[in-house]
PDB file of N, CA, C and O in Angstrom:
ATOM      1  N   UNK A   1    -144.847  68.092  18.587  1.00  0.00           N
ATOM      2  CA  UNK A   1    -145.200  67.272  19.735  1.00  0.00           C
ATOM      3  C   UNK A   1    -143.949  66.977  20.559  1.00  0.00           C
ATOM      4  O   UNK A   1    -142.793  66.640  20.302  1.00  0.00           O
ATOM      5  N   UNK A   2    -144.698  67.258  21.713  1.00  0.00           N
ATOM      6  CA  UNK A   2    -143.086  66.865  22.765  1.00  0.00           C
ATOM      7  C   UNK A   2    -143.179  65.425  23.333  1.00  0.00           C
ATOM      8  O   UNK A   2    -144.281  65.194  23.831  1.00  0.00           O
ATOM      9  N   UNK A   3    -142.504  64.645  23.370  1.00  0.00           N
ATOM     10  CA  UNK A   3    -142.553  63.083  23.491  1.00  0.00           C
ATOM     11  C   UNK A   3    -142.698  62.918  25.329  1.00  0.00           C
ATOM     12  O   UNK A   3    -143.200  61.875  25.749  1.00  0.00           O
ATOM     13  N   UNK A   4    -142.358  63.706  26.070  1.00  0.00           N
ATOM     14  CA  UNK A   4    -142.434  63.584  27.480  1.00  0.00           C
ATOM     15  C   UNK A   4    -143.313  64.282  27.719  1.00  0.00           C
ATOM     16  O   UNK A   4    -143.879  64.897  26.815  1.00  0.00           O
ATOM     17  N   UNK A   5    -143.931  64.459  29.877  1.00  0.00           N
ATOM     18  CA  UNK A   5    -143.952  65.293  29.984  1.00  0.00           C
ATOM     19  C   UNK A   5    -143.819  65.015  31.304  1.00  0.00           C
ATOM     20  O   UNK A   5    -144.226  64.010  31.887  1.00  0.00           O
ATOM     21  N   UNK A   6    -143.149  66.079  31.820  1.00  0.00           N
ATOM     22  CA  UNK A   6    -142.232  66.367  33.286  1.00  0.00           C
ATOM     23  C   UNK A   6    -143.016  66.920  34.417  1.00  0.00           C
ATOM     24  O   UNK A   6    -142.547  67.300  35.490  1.00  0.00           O
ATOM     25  N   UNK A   7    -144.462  66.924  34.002  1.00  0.00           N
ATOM     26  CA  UNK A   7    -145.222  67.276  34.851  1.00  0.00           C
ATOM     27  C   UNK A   7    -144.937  66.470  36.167  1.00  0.00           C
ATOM     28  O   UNK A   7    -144.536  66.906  37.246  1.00  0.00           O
ATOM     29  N   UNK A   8    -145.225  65.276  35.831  1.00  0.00           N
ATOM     30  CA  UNK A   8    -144.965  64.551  37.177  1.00  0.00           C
ATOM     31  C   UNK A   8    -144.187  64.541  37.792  1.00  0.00           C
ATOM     32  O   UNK A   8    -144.399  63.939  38.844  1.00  0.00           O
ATOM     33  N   UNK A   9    -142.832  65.139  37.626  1.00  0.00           N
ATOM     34  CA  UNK A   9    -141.659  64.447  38.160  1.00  0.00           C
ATOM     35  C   UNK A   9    -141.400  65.449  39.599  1.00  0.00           C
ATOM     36  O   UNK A   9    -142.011  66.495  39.380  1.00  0.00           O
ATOM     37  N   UNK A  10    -140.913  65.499  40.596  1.00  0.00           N
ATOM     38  CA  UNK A  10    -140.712  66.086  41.816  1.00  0.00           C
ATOM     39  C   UNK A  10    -139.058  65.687  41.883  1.00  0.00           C
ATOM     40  O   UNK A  10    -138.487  64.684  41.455  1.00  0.00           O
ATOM     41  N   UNK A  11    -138.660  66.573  42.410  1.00  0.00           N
ATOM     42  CA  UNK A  11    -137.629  66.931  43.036  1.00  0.00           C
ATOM     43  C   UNK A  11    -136.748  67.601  43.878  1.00  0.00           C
ATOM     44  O   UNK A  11    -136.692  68.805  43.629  1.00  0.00           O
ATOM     45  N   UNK A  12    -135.767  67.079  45.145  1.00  0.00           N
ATOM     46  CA  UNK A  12    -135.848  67.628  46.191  1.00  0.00           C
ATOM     47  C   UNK A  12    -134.092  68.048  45.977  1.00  0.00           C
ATOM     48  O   UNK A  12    -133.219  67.353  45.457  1.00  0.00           O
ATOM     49  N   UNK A  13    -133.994  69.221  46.490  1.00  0.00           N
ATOM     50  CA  UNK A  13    -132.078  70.002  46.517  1.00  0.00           C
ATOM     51  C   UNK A  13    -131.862  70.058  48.356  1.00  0.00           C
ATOM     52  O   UNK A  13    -132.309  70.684  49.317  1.00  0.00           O
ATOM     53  N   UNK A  14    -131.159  69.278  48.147  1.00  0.00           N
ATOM     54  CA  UNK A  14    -130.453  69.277  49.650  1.00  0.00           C
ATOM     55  C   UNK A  14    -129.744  70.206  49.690  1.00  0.00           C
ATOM     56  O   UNK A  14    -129.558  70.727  48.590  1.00  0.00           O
ATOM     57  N   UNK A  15    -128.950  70.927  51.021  1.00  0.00           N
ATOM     58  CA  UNK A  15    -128.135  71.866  51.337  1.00  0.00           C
ATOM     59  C   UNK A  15    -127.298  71.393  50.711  1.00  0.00           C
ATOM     60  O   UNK A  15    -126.972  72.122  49.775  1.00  0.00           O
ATOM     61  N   UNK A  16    -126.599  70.205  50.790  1.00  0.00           N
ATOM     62  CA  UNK A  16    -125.028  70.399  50.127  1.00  0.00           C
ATOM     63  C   UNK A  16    -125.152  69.856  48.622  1.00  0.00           C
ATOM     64  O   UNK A  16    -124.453  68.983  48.107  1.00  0.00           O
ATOM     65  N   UNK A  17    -126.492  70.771  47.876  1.00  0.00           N
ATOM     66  CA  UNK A  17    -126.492  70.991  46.543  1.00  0.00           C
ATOM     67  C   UNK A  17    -127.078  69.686  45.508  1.00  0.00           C
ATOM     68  O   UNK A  17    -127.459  69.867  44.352  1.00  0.00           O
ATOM     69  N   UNK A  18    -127.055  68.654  46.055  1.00  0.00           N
ATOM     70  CA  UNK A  18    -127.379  67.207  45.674  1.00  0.00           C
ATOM     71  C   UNK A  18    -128.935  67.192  45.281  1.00  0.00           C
ATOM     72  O   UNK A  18    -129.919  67.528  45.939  1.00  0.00           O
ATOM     73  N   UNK A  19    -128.837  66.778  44.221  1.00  0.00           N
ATOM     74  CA  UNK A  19    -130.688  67.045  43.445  1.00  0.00           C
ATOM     75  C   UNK A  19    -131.171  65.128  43.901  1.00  0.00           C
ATOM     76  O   UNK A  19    -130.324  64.238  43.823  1.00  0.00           O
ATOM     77  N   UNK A  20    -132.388  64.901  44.269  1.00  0.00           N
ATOM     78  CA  UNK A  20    -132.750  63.701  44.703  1.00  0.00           C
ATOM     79  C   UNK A  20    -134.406  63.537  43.728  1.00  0.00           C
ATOM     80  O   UNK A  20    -135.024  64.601  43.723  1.00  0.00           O
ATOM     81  N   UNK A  21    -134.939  62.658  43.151  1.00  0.00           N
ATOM     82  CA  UNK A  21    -135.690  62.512  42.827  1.00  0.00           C
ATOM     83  C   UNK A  21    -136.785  62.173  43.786  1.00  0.00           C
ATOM     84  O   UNK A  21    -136.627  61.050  44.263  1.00  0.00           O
ATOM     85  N   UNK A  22    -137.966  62.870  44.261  1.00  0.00           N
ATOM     86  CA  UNK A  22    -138.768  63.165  45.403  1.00  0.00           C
ATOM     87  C   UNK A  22    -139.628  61.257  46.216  1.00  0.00           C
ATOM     88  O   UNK A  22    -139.607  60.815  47.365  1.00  0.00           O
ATOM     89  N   UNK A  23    -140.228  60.697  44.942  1.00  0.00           N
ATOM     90  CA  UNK A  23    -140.690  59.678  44.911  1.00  0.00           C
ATOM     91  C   UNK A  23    -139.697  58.582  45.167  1.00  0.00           C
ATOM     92  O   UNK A  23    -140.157  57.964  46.127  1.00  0.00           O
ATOM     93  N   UNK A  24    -138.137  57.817  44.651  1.00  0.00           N
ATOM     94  CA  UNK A  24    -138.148  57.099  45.160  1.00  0.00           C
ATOM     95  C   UNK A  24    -135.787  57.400  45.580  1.00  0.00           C
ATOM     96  O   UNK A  24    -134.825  56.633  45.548  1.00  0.00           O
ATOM     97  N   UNK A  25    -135.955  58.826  45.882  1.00  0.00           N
ATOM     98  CA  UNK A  25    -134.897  59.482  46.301  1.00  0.00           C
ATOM     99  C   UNK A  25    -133.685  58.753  45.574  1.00  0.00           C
ATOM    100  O   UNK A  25    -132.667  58.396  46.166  1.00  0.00           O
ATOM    101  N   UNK A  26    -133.868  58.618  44.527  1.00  0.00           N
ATOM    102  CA  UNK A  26    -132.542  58.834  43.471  1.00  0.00           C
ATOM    103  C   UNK A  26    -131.831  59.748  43.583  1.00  0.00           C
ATOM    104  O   UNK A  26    -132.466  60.801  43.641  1.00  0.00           O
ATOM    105  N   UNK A  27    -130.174  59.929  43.679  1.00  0.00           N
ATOM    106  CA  UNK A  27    -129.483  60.849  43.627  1.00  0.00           C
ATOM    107  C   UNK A  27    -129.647  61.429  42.175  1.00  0.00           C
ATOM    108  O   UNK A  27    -129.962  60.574  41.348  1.00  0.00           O
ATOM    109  N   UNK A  28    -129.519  62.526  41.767  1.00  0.00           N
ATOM    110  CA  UNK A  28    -129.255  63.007  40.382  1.00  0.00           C
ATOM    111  C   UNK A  28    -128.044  63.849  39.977  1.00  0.00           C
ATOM    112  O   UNK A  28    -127.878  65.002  39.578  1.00  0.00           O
ATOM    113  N   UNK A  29    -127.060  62.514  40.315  1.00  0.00           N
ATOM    114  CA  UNK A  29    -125.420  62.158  40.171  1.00  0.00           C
ATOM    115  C   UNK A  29    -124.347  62.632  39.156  1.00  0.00           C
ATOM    116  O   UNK A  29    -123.331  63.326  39.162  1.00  0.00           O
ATOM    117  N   UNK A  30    -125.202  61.791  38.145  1.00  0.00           N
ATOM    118  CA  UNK A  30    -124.982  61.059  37.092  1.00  0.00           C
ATOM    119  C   UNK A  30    -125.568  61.191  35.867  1.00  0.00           C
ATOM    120  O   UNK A  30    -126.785  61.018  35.925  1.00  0.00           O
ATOM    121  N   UNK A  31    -125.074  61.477  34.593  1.00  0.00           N
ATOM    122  CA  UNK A  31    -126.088  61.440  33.743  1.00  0.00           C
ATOM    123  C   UNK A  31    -126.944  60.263  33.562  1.00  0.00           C
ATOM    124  O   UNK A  31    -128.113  60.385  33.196  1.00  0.00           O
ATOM    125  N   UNK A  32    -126.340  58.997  33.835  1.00  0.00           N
ATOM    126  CA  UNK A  32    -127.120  57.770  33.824  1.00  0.00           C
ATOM    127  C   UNK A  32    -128.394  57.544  34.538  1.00  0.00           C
ATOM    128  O   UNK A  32    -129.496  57.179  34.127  1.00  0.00           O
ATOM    129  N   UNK A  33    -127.748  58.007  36.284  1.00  0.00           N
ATOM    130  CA  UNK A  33    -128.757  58.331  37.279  1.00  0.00           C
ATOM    131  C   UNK A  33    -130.268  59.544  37.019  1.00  0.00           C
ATOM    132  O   UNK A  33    -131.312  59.443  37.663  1.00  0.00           O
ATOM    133  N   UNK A  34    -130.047  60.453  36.103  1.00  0.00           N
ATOM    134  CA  UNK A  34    -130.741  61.244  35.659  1.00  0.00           C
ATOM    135  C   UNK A  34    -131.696  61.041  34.650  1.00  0.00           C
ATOM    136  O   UNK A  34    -132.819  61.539  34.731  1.00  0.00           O
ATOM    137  N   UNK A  35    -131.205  60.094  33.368  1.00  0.00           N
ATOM    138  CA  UNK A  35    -132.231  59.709  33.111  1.00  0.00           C
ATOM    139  C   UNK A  35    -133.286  58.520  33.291  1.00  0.00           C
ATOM    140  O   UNK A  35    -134.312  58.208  32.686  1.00  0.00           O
ATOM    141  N   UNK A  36    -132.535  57.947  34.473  1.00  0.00           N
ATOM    142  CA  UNK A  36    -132.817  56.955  34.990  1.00  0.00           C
ATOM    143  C   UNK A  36    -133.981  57.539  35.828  1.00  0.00           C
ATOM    144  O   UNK A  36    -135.059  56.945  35.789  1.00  0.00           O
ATOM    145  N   UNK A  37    -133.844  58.732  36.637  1.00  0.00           N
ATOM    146  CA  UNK A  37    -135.216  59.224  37.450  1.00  0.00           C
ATOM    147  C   UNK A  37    -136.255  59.808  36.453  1.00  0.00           C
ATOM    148  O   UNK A  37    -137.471  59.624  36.485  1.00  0.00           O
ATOM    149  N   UNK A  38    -135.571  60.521  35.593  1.00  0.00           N
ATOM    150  CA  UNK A  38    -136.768  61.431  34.697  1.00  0.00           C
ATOM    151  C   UNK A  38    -137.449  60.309  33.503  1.00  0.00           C
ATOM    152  O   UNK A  38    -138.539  60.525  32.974  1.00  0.00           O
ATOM    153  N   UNK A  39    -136.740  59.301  33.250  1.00  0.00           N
ATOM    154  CA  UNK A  39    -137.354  58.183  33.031  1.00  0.00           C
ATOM    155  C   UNK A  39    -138.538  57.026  33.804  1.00  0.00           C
ATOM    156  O   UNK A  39    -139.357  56.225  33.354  1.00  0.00           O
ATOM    157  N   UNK A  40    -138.184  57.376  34.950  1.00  0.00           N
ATOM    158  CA  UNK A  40    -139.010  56.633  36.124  1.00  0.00           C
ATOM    159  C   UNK A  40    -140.232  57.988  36.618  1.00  0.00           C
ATOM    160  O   UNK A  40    -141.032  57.743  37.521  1.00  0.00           O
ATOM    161  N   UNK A  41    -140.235  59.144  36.031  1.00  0.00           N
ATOM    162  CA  UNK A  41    -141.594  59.957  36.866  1.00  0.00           C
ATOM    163  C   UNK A  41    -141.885  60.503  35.373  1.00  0.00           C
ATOM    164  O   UNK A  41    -142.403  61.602  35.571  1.00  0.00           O
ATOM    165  N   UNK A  42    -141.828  60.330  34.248  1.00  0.00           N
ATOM    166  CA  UNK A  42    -142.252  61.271  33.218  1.00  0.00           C
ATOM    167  C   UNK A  42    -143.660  59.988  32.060  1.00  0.00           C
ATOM    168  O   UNK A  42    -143.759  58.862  31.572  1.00  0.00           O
ATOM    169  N   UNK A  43    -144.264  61.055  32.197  1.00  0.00           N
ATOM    170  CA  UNK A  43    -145.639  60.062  31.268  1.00  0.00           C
ATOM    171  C   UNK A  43    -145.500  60.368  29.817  1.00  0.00           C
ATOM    172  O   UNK A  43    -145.156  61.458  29.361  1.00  0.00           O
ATOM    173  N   UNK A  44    -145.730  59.552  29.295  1.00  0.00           N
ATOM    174  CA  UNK A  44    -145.345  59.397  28.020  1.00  0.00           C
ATOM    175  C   UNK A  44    -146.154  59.943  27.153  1.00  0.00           C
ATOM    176  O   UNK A  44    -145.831  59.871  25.967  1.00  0.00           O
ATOM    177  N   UNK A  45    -147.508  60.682  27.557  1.00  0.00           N
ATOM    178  CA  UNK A  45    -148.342  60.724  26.930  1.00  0.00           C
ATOM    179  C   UNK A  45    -147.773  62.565  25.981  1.00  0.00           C
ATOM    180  O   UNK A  45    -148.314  62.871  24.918  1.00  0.00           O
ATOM    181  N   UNK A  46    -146.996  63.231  26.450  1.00  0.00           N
ATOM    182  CA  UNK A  46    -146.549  64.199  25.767  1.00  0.00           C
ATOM    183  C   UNK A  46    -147.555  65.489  25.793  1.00  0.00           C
ATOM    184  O   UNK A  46    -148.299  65.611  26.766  1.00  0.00           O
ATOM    185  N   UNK A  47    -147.587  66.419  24.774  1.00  0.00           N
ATOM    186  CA  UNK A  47    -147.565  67.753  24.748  1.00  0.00           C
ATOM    187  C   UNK A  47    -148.046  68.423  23.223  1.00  0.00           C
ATOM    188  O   UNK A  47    -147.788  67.931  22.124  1.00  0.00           O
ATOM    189  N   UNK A  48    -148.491  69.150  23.376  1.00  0.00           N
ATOM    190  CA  UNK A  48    -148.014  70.013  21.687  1.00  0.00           C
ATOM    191  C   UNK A  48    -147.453  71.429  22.291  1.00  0.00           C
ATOM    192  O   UNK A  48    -147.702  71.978  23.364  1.00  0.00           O
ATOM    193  N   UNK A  49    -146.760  71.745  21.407  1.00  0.00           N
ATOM    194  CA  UNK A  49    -146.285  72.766  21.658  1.00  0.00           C
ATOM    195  C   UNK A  49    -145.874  73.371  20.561  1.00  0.00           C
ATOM    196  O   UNK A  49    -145.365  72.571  19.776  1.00  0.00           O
ATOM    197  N   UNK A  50    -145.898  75.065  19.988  1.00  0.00           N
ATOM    198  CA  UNK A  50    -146.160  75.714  19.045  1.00  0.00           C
ATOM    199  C   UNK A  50    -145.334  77.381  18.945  1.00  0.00           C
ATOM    200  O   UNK A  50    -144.927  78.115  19.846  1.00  0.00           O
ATOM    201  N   UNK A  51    -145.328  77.472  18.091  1.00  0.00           N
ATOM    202  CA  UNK A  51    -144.651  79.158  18.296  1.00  0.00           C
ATOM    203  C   UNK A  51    -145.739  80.343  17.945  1.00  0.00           C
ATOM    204  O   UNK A  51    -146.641  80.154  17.129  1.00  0.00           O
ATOM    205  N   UNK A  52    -145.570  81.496  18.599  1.00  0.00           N
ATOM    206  CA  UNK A  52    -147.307  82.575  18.323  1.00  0.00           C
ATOM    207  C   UNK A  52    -145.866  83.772  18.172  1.00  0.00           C
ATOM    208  O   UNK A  52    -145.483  84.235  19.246  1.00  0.00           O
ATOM    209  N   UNK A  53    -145.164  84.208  16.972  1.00  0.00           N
ATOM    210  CA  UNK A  53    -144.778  85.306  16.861  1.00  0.00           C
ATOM    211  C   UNK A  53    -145.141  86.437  17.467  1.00  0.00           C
ATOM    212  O   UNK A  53    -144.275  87.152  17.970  1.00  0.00           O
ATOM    213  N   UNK A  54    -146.009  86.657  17.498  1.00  0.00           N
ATOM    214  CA  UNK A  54    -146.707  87.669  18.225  1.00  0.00           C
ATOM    215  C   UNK A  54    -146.478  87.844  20.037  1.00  0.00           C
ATOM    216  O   UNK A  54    -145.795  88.716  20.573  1.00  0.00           O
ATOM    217  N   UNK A  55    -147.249  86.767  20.727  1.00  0.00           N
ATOM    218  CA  UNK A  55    -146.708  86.180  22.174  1.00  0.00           C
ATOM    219  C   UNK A  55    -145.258  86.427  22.253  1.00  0.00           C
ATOM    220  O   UNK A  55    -144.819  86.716  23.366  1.00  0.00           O
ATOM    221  N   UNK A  56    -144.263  86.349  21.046  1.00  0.00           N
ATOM    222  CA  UNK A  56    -142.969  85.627  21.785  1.00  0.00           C
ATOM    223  C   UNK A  56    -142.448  87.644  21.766  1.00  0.00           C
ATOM    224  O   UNK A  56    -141.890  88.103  22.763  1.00  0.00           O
ATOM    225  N   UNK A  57    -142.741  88.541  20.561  1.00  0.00           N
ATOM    226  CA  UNK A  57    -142.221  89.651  20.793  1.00  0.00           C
ATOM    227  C   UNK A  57    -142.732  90.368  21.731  1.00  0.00           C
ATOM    228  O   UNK A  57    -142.004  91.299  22.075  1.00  0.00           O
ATOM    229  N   UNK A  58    -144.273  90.231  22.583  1.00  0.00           N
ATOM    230  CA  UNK A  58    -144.767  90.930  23.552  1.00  0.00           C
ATOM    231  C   UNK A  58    -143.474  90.184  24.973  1.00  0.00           C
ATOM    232  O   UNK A  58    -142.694  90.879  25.624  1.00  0.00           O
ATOM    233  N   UNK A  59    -143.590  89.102  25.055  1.00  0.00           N
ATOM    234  CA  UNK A  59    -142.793  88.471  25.900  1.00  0.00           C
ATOM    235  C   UNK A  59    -141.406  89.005  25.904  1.00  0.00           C
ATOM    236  O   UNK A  59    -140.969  89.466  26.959  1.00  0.00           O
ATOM    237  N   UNK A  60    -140.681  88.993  24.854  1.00  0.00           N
ATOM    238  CA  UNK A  60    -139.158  89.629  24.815  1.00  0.00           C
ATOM    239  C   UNK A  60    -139.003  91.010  24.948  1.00  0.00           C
ATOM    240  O   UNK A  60    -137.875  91.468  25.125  1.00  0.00           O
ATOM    241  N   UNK A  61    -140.404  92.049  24.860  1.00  0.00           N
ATOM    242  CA  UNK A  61    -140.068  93.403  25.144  1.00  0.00           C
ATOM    243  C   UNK A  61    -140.629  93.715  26.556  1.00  0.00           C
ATOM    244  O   UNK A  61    -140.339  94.825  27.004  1.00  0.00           O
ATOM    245  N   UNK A  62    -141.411  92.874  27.342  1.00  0.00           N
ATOM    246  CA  UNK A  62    -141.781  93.217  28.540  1.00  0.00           C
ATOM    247  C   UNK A  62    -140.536  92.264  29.324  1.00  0.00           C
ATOM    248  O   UNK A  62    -140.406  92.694  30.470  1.00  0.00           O
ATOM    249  N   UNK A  63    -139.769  91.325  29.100  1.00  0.00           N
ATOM    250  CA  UNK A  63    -138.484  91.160  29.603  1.00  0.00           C
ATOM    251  C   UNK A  63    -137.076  92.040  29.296  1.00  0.00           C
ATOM    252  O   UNK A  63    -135.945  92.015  29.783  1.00  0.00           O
ATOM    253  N   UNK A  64    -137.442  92.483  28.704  1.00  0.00           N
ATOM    254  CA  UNK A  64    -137.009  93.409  28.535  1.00  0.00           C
ATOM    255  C   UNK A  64    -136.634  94.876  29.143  1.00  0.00           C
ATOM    256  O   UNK A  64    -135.571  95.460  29.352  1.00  0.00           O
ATOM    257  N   UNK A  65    -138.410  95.284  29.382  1.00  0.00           N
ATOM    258  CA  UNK A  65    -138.623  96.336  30.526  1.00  0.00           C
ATOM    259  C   UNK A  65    -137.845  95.791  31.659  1.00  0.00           C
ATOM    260  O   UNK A  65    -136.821  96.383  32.002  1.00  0.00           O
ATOM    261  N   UNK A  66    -138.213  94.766  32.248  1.00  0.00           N
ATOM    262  CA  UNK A  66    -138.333  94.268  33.262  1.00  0.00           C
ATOM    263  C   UNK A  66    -136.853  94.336  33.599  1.00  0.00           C
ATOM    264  O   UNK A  66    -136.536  95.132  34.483  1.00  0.00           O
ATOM    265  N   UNK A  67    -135.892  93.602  33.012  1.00  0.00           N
ATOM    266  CA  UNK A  67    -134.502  93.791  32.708  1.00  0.00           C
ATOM    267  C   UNK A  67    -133.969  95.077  33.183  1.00  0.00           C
ATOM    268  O   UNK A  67    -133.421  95.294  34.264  1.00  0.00           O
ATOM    269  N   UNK A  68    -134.195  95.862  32.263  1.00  0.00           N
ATOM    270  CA  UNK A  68    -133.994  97.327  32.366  1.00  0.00           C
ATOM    271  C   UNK A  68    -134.198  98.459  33.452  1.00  0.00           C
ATOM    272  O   UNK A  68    -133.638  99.550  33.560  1.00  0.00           O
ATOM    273  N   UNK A  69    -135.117  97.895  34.174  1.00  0.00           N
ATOM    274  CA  UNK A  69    -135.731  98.264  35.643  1.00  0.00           C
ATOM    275  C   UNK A  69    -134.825  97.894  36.607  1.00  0.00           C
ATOM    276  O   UNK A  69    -134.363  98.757  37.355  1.00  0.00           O
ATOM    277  N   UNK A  70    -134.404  96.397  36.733  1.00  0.00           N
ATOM    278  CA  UNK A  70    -134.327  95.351  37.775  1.00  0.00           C
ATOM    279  C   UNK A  70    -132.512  95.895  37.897  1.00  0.00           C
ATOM    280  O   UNK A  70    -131.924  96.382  38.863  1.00  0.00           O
ATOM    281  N   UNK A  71    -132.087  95.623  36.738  1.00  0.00           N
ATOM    282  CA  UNK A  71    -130.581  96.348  36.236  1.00  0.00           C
ATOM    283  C   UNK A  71    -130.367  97.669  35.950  1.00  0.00           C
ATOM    284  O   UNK A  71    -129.206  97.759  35.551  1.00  0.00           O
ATOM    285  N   UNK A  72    -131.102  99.144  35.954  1.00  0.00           N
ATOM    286  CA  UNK A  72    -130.727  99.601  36.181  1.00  0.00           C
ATOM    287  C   UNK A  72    -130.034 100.547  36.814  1.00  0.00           C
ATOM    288  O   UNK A  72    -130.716 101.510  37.163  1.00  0.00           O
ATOM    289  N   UNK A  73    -128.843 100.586  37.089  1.00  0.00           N
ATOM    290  CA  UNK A  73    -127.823 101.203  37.732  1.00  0.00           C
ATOM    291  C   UNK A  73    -128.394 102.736  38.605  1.00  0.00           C
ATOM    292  O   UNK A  73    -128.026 103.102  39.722  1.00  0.00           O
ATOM    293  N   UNK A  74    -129.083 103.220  37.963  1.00  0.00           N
ATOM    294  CA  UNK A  74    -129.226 104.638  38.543  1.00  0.00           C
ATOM    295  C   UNK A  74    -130.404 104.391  39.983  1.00  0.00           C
ATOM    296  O   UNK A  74    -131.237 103.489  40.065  1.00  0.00           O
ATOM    297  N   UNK A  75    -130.154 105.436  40.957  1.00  0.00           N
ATOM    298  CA  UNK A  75    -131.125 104.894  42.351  1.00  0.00           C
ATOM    299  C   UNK A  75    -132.249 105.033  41.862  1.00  0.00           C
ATOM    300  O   UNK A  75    -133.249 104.757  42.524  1.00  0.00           O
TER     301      UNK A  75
END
């Protein structure tokens, strides 16, 4: 079980790189400032979350392809 969940949270990147929390425009500075926003938009109600061996090697060999395509060198 995951104790958060970040669904809610929004966030906006200004040009000069500065992350702002969307709802009540917190800078995200600071580590303090950070969990200070993801503390202020995250519901507590959480998650499950699980591992499928199977899923994770189809996933790592089609990133894989994908990899291999995207990077390779030849025209």
């Amino acid at each position: 079980m995951i104790g958060r969940n970040l669904a809610g949270c929004r966030f906006v990147v200004e040009s000069s790189g500065l992350v702002r929390d969307d709802r009540l425009g917190l800078p995200i500075a600071s580590p303090l400032l950070r969990k200070l926003a993801l503390g202020l938009c995250a519901a507590s109600d959480g998650y499950m979350i699980g591992r499928d061996d199977a899923v994770r090697a189809r996933s790592n060999r089609d990133l894989g392809r994908f990899l291999a395509r995207v990077l390779d060198p030849a025209p």
